[in-house]
VOPAGU-2260 file (C-alpha; in pm, 1 decimal, decimal comma):
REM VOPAGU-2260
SITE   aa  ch    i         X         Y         Z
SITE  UNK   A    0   17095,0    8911,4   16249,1
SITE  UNK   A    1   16753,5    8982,6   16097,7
SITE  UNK   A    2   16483,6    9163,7   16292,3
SITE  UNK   A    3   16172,4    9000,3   16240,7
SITE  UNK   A    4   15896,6    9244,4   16092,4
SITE  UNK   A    5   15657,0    9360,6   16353,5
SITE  UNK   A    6   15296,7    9191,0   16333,8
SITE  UNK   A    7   15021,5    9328,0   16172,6
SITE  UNK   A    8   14707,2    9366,0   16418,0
SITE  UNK   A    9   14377,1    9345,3   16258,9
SITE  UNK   A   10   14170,3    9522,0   16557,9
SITE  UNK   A   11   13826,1    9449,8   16406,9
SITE  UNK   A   12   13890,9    9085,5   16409,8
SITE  UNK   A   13   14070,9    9074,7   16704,5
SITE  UNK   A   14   13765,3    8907,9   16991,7
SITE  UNK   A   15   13779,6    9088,5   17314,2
SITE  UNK   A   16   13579,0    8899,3   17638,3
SITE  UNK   A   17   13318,1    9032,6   17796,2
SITE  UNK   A   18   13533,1    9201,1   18078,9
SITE  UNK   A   19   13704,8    9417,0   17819,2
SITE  UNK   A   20   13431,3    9445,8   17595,4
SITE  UNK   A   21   13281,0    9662,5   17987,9
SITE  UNK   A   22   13608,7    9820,5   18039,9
SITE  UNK   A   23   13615,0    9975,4   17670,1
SITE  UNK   A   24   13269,3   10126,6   17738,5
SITE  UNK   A   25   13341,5   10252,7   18055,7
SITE  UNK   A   26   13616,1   10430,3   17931,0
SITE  UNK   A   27   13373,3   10578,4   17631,0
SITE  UNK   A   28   13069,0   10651,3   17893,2
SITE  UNK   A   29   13355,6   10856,6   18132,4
SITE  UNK   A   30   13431,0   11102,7   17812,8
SITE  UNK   A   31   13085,9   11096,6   17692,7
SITE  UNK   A   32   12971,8   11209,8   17998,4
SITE  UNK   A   33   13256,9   11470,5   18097,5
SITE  UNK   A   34   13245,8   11592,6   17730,8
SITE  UNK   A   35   12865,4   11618,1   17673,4
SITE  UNK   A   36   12710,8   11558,9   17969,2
SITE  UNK   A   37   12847,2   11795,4   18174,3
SITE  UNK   A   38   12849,8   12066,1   17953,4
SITE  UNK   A   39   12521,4   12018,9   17838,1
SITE  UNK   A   40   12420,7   11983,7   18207,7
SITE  UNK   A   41   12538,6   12329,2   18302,4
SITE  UNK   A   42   12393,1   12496,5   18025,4
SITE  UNK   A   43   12084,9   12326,8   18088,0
SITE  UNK   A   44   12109,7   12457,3   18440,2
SITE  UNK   A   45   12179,7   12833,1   18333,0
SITE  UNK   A   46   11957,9   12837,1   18065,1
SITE  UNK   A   47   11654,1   12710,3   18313,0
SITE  UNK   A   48   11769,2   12943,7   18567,5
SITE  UNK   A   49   11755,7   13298,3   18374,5
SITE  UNK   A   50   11410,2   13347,2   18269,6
SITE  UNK   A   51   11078,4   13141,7   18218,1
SITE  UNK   A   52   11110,7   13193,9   17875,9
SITE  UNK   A   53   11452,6   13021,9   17835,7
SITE  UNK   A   54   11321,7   12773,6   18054,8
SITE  UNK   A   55   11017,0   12701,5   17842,7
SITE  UNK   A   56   11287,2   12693,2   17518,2
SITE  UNK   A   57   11462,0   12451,7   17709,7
SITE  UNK   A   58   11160,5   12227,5   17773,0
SITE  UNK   A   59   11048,2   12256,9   17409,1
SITE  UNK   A   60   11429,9   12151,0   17320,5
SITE  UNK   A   61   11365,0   11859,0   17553,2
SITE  UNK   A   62   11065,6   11772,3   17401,5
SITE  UNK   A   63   11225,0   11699,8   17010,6
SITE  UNK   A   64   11300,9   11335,9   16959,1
SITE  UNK   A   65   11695,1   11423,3   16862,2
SITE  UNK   A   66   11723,8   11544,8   17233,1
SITE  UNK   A   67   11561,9   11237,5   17387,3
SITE  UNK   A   68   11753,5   10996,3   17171,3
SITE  UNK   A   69   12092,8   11251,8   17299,5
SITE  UNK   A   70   11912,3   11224,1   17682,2
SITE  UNK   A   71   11870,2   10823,4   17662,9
SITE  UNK   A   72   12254,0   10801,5   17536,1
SITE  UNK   A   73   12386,3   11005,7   17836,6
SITE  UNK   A   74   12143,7   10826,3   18071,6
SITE  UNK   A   75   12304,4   10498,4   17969,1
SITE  UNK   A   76   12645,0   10656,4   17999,0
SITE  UNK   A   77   12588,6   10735,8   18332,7
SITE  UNK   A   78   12427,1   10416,6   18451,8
SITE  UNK   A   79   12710,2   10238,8   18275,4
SITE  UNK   A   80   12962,7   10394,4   18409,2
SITE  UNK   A   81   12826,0   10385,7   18750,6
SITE  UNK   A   82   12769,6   10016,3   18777,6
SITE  UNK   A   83   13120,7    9965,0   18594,3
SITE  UNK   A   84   13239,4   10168,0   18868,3
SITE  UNK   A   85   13078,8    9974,8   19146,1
SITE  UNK   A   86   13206,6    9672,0   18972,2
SITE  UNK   A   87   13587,7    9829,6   18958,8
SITE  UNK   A   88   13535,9    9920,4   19318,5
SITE  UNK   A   89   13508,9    9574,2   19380,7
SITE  UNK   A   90   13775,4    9401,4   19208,9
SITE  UNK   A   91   13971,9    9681,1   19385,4
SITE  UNK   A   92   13930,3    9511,7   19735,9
SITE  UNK   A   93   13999,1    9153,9   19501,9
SITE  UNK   A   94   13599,4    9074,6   19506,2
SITE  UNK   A   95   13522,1    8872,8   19223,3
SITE  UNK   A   96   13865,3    8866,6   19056,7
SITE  UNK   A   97   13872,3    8547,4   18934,6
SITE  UNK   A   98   13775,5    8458,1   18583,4
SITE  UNK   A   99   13402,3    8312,6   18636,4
SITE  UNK   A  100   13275,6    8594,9   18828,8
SITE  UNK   A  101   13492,4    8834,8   18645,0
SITE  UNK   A  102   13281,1    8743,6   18385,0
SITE  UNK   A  103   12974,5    8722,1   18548,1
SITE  UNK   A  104   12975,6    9068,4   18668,0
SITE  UNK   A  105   13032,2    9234,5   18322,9
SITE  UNK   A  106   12746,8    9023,0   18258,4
SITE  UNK   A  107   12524,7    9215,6   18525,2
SITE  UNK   A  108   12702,6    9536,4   18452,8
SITE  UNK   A  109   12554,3    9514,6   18069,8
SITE  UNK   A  110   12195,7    9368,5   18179,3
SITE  UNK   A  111   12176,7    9640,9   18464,7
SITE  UNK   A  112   12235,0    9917,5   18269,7
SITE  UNK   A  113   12091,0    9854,8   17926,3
SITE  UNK   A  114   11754,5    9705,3   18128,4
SITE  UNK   A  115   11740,4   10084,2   18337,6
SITE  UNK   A  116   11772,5   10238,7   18005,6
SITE  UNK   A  117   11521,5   10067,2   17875,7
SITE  UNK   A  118   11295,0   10136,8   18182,0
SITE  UNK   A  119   11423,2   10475,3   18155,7
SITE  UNK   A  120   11375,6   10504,9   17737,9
SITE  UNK   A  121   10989,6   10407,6   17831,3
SITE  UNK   A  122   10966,7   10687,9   18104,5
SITE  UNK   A  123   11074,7   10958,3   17838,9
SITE  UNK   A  124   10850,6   10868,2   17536,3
């Protein structure tokens, strides 16, 4: 008996929908925000916290366009992952589990979050 040969996945042509085209990211926004974010968070706390001149460091920091474009990314993360969340939360109690609104939310989820980003990319600069 001959085993057949296992098949060969080509992942960058492989098409995902839109639901797990939001699940990916949510999964990438989670570490990116419990890697960097946090981290960076707490340091940004301590730092701001020992003397005014460390704070005024960390506001000149701030201020460089590396650390916006690194403050925009995290904001995204975290309004990403937090509507993702709502929308997981939802399908959890089977709202919107069906494929049309399935769809339809990721939809929102995207808009939502990359249109705050946006309104929050304008804010910073």
């Amino acid at each position: 008996m001959v085993k057949p040969r296992p098949v060969y996945l080509n992942l960058p042509r492989i098409r995902l929908p839109l639901p797990g085209i939001v699940s990916i990211l949510h999964r990438i926004s989670g570490a990116l925000l419990f890697l960097i974010g946090i981290p960076l968070l707490l340091a940004g706390v301590a730092a701001s916290l020992a003397t005014p001149e460390a704070y005024a460091r960390l506001q000149a920091a701030a201020a460089h366009p590396i650390s916006k474009l690194m403050l925009l990314a995290l904001a995204w993360a975290y309004l990403h992952h937090f509507f993702a969340g709502i929308r997981y939360l939802l399908l959890d109690v089977h709202q919107g589990i069906e494929l049309a609104p399935a769809r339809r939310s990721s939809v929102i989820v995207l808009v939502i979050s990359l249109a705050l980003t946006l309104v929050l990319g304008v804010r910073l600069w």
